[in-house]
N, C-alpha and C positions, 0 to 999 in steps of 0.2 A: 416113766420117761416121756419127755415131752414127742410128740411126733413132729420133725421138721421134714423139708424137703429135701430130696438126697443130695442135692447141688452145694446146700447147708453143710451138710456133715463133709462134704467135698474138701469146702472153704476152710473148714476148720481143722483138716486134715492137713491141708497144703497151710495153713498160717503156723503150727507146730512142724513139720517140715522144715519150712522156710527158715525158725527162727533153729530149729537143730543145727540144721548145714551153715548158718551165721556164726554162731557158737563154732564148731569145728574149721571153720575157715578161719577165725580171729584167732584160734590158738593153735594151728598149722602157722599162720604168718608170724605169732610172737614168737615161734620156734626157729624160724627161716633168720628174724630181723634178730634173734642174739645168736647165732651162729653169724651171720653177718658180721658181727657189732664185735664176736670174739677174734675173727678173723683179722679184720682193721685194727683192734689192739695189738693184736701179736705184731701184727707188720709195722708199726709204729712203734713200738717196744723194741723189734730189731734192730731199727734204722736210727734209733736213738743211742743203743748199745753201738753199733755202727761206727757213729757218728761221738760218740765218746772212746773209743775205742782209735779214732782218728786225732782225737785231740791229744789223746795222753803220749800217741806217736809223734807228735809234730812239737809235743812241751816236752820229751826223753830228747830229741835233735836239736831243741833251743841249749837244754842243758849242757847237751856234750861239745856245743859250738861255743857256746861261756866257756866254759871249761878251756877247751882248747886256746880261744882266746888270751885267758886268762896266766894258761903256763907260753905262750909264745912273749906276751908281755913281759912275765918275769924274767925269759931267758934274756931279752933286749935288754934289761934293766941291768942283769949281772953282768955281761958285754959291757957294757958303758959305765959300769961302777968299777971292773976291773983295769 
């Protein structure tokens, strides 16, 4: 083995280190940024069920106001035919 300076083996110590804890930090944050990324879906997923969920209430109250419409007409119609 080659004899270098111990400041050498220091450097080379601390450059595998450094690229370790790069590595562990990049896939700690891939883990943080899809728990994030699943979070946001879900709450967007709600609010869309929500928000559908709002529409098919307000197009069941157009129907039943058609509706209603529709037999108050007829009854005018037999009045005035009668």
């Amino acid at each position: 083995m080659i004899l270098l300076p111990w400041w050498v083996y220091l450097c080379i110590i601390g450059i595998i280190y450094s690229g370790y804890m790069a590595f562990q930090t990049a896939r700690q944050d891939r883990v943080v940024d899809e728990e994030f990324i699943e979070n946001e879906g879900r709450i967007f997923i709600e609010r869309i069920e929500k928000e559908r969920e709002k529409r098919d209430k307000e197009k069941q109250l157009k129907v039943i106001s058609v509706d209603e419409n529709l037999d108050e007409d007829d009854t005018q119609k037999d009045k005035t035919a009668v």
